[in-house]
N, C-alpha and C positions, 0 to 999 in steps of 0.2 A: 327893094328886095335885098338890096346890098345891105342895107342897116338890118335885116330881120335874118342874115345870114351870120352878123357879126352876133348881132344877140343870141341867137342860137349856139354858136359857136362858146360864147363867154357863158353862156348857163353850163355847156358840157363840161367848160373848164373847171368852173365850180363846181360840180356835183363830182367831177373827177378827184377834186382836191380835197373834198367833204369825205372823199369815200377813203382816200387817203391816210388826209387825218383819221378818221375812224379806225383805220387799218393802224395806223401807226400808235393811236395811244391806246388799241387793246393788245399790242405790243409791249407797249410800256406799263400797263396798268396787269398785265397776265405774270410777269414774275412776282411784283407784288401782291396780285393776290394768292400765287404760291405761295408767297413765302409770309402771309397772312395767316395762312389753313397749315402749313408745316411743321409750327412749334409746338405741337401738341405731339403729333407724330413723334417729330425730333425727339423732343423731351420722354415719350416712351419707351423711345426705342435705347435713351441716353439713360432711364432707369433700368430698362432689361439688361441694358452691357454693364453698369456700374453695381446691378444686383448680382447678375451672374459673377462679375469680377468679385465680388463681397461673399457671394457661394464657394468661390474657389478658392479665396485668401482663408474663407471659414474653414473648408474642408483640409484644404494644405494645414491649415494650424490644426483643425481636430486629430489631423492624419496624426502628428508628429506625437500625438499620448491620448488617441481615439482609444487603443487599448494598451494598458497594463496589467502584466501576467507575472502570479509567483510562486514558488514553490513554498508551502506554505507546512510545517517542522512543528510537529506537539511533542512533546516531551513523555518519556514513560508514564501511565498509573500505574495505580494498587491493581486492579482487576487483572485477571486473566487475558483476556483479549488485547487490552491493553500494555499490557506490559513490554514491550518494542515501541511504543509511539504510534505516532499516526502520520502518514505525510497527504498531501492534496494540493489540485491547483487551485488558486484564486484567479479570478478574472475580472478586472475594474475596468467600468466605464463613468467616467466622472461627468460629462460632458452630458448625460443620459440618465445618469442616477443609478446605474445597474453596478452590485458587486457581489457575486456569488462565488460561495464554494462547491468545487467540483469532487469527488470522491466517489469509490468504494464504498459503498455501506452496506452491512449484513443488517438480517433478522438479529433483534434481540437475546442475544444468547442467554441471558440469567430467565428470561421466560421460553426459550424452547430449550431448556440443555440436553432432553432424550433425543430431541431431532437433530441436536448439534451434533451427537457422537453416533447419529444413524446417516449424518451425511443430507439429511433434508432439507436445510436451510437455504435460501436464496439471497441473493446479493447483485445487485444493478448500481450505477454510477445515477447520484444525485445528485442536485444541484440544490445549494442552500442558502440564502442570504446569510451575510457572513458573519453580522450581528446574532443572528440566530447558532447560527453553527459553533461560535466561541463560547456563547452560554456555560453548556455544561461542561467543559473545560474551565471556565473559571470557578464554577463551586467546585471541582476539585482540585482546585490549584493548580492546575496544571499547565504551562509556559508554551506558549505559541509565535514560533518566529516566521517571516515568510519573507524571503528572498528572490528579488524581482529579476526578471529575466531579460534580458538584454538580446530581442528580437524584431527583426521588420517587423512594422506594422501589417504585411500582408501576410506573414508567419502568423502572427496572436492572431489576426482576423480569422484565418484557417482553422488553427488552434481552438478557438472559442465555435467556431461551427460546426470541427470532430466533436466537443463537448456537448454540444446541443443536439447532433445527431445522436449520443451516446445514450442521452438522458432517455433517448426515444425507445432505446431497446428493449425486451424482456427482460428480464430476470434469468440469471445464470445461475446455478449450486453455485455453493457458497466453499471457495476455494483460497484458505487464507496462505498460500506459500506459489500458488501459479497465476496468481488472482489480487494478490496483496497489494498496500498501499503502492509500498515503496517502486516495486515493477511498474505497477501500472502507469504511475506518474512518469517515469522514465519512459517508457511503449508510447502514453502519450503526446511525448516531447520529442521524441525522436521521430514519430509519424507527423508530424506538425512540418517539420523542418527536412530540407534536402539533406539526406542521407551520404553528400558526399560535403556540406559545407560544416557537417558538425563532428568534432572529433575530441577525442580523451588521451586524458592522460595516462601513461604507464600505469595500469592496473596497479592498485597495492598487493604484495603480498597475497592478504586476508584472502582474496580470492582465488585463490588456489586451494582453498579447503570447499568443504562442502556447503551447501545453506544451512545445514544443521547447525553445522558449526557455529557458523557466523551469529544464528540467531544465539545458540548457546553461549558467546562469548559477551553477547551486550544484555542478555538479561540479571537484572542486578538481584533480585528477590529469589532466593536459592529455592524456594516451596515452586512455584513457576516454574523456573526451571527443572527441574526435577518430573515437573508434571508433562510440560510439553515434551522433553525430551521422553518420556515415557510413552504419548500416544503418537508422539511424530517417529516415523522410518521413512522405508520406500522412498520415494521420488527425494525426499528431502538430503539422502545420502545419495545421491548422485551427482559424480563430481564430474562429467561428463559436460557440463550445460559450456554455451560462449559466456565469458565474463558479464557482458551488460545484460546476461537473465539472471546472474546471481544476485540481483541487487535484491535483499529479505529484508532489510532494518532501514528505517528512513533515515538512522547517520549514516551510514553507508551511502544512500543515493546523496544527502547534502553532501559528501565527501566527492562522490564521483564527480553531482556537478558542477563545485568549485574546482576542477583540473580540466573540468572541459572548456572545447572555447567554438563559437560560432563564426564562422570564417577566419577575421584573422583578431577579433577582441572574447575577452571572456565571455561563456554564457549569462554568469551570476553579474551585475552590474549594482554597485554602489553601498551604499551599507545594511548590513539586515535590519527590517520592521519589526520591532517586538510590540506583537499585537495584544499580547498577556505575557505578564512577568509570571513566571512560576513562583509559588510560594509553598510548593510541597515538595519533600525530597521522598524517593523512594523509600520504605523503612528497611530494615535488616532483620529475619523472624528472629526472635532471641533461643531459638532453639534449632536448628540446620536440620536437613533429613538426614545428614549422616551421621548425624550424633546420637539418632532416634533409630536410624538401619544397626549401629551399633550396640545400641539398647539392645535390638530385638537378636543381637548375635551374642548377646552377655548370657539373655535369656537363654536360648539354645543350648549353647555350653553348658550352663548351670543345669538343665533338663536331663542332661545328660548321665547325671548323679543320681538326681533326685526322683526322676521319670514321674511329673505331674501333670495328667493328664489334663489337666488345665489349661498349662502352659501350652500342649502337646494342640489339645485343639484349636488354640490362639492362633500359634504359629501354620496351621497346616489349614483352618478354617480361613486365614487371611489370604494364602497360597491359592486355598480355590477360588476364592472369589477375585483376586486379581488377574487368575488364570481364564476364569468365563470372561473376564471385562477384556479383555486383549484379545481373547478367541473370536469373542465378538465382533473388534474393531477389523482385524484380516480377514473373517471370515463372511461376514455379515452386511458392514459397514458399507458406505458410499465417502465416509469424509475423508478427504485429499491425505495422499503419505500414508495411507495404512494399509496398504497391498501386503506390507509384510513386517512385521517387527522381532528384533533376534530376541527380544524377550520370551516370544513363545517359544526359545526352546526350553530355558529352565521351568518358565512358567506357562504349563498347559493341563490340558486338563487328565494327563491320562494317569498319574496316581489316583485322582478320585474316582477314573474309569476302573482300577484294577486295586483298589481299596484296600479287597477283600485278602487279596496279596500281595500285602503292604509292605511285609518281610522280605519274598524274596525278590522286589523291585527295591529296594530302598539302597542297596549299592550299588546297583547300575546310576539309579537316580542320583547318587551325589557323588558318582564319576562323569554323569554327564554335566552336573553344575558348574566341578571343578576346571574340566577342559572348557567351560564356557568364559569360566573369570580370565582361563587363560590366553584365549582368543580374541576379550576383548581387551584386553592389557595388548596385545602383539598388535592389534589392530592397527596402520598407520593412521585413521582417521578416529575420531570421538563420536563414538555411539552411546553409549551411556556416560553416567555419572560415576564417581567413586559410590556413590551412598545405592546406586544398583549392583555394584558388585559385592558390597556389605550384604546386602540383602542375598543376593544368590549364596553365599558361600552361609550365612544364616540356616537358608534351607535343606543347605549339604547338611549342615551338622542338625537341623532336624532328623533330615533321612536317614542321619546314621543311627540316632535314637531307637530309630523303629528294629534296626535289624539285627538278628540273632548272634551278631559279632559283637555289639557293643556288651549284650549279658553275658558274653564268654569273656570278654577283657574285666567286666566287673568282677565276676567271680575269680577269675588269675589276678586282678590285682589287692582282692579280699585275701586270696590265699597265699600271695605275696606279703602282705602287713602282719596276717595272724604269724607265718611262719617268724617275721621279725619279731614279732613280740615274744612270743617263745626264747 
């Protein structure tokens, strides 16, 4: 009994020590085969943090030129429309392959020109590839600079998404003075940007005149000139606006925004891109309108002798027809700035209304031309040209053809010559 108590005993020991060991090397065999099954894990989890790190070193570097923005400066044409230049933003994203231009653009004006001067025309913000957009600048020669803007990356990001919300809008009338390149580019750089980090420089001068002005002092082609300043008034003579709404000519905003500065460094940063060299220079017409307003006051005077009703209807048949075209534009019109123009006082329609009494209006009429030349001469600001006031004082000495004083001074100075020859 004693020996089958001891075997007893020594089996338990052993299955105690079996159970043990058991216990102890799936102890030992349990980390390793963790760390059997974990290197897969590890290692993905060792790709997600070294991807994500490789996403953020990616994105920190795209951040630092994700976008580049510039103000982008065409040079005058020949055409009408053109003749101030064009300014627009560019927006590059190199990283993406994305680089458009942003802008202003009207209807066609050489194919709607009745609806131009009825004010019907529409105009929405484009967006262009930029390749495409310089095109037809470069067959007219015409020189394109763009000036990159030294902004946060969360500015341009902003920036670029006013532009892409813009593109979304309707279509607006086609308003080229409240509406224009040059403002608009400015409006939208200044709504991009905190309103108290971006500041200018002392306004030049220049602005202290009107927009008329300003546009009148940078258009080089005198025929142009002569013509805008003829259908532009109203709004465009009001010297009442804050300086950064008078910006009309895109030198003027390149001017503005090389004095401006965005916190404490320049707006403009680094050297300008010339994306098209210009190879056209504006021409000079070789004949001015005031040399031709002058003509037409040689004419007058001469008429005045001669009294050739040729002449007579030239000058008083061009009178009415410049006078419906202006009556039209204050009367009629929708296109921007022509609420009111002082032309219509020499030039209206109401000699053709009272024709019939052609006589006894013809010295009132070129008392009222004369007080007009003289009005606009006192004027502190520039409303017309010299070659408008040629022309009005023209008409004076038409009017005075028609009236019954100028055949009383012929005949007193007929009877004056005969009595000297005698």
């Amino acid at each position: 009994m004693t020996l089958m108590r001891v075997m007893y005993k020594l089996c338990a020991e052993v299955q105690e020590t079996v159970r043990l060991l058991c216990l102890l090397l799936i102890v030992i065999l349990k980390p390793a085969c963790a760390c059997a099954q974990e290197p897969e894990e590890l290692f993905a989890a060792t790709n997600v943090h070294v991807g994500s790190q490789q996403t953020d070193s990616m994105e920190a570097h795209s951040a630092e030129d994700f976008v580049k923005a510039y103000v982008v400066i065409a040079s005058p044409g020949e055409i009408l429309y053109s003749a101030l230049g064009h300014a627009a933003l560019r927006l590059e994203c190199s990283a993406y392959g994305l680089d458009y231009i942003y802008s202003y653009e009207g209807e066609d004006t050489r194919d709607n020109i009745l609806r131009f001067f009825a004010g019907k025309l529409l105009m929405r913000v484009s967006a262009v590839p930029t390749k495409e957009y310089l095109r037809p600048y470069s067959k007219e020669g015409r020189g394109v600079v763009a000036y990159e803007l030294d902004l946060p990356i969360r500015v341009k990001q902003r920036l670029w998404q006013q532009m892409d919300e813009r593109v979304l809008e309707s279509p607006v009338p086609y308003d080229y003075m409240n509406r224009g390149c040059a403002i608009s580019v400015s409006r939208w750089i200044r709504e991009a940007v905190d309103a108290d980090s971006l500041s200018f420089a002392p306004w030049p001068k220049k602005f202290l005149r009107t927009r008329k002005e300003m546009g009148y002092d940078s258009i080089r082609n005198e025929w142009t000139n002569f013509v805008l300043t003829t259908i532009t008034s109203g709004d465009a003579e009001y010297d009442g606006l804050p300086y950064a709404e008078r910006i009309t000519v895109p030198a003027e905003l390149l001017e503005v925004l090389q004095g401006a500065a965005y916190g404490h460094h320049p707006l403009l940063e680094g050297k300008p891109v010339v994306m098209l060299i210009k190879k056209h220079e504006v021409g000079t017409p070789l004949v001015s309108p005031l040399y031709v307003t002058l003509l037409i006051l040689l004419m007058a005077l001469c008429n005045l002798y001669f009294h050739c009703r040729y002449v007579r209807w030239l000058l008083w048949g061009g009178q009415f027809l410049v006078s419906l075209f202006i009556t039209y534009l204050v009367v009629l019109s929708d296109l921007p700035c022509t609420q009111w123009n002082w032309l219509l006082v020499p030039f209206n329609p109401v000699p053709l209304v009272l024709w019939h009494w052609r006589e006894r209006i013809s010295i009132p009429y070129a008392i009222v031309c004369v007080l007009w030349i003289m009005g606009m001469m006192a004027c502190p600001h520039v409303i017309v040209t010299p070659a408008h006031c040629v022309l009005v004082m023209a008409m004076a000495v038409a009017s005075l053809e028609l009236s019954p004083l100028c055949s009383s001074l012929e005949k007193w100075m007929g009877s004056m010559i005969n009595g000297t020859e005698r």
